[in-house]
C-alpha positions, 0 to 999 in steps of 0.5 A: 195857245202857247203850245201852238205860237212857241212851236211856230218860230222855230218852224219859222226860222228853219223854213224862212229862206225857203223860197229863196232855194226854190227861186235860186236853185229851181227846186221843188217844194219838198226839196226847198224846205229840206235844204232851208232846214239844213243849211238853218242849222248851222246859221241859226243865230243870224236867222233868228235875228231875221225872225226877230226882225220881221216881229218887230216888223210887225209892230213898227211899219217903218221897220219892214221897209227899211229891212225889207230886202233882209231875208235875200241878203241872209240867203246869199250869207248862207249859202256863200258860206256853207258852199264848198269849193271843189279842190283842184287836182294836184298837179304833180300826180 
């Protein structure tokens, strides 16, 4: 039973803001999911806080209200940090 639940949460951290890139970005399933598992890969320990939030979600309702809007906030922390701005070009060339 363990060899199917511990594989389970690190699919779960790569692929939780998943449906966030679709809605955002307007992007098909496949692609989606490549660019959570990309971008997880760099913020892995704030996503895994968000997992074991949404866990304890589980057990203690309240929790789910109060953290609700967690996961849209995680998305928008990602990707405002691993977007690179694009560098002016230099003026005295």
């Amino acid at each position: 039973m363990a060899l199917l639940i511990v594989p389970f949460f690190f699919a779960m951290r790569r692929y939780i803001l998943a449906p966030y890139y679709m809605i955002d970005r307007g992007t098909g399933i496949r692609e989606s999911l490549r660019q959570s598992a990309q971008d997880s890969k760099k913020f892995s320990g704030p996503l895994w806080g968000l997992v074991g939030v949404n866990l304890l979600s589980q057990i203690i309702p309240i929790a789910d209200i109060l953290y609700m809007c967690a996961p849209a906030i995680r998305y928008k922390e990602v990707t405002d940090a691993s977007y690179v701005k694009p560098s002016a070009p230099d003026p005295t060339a």
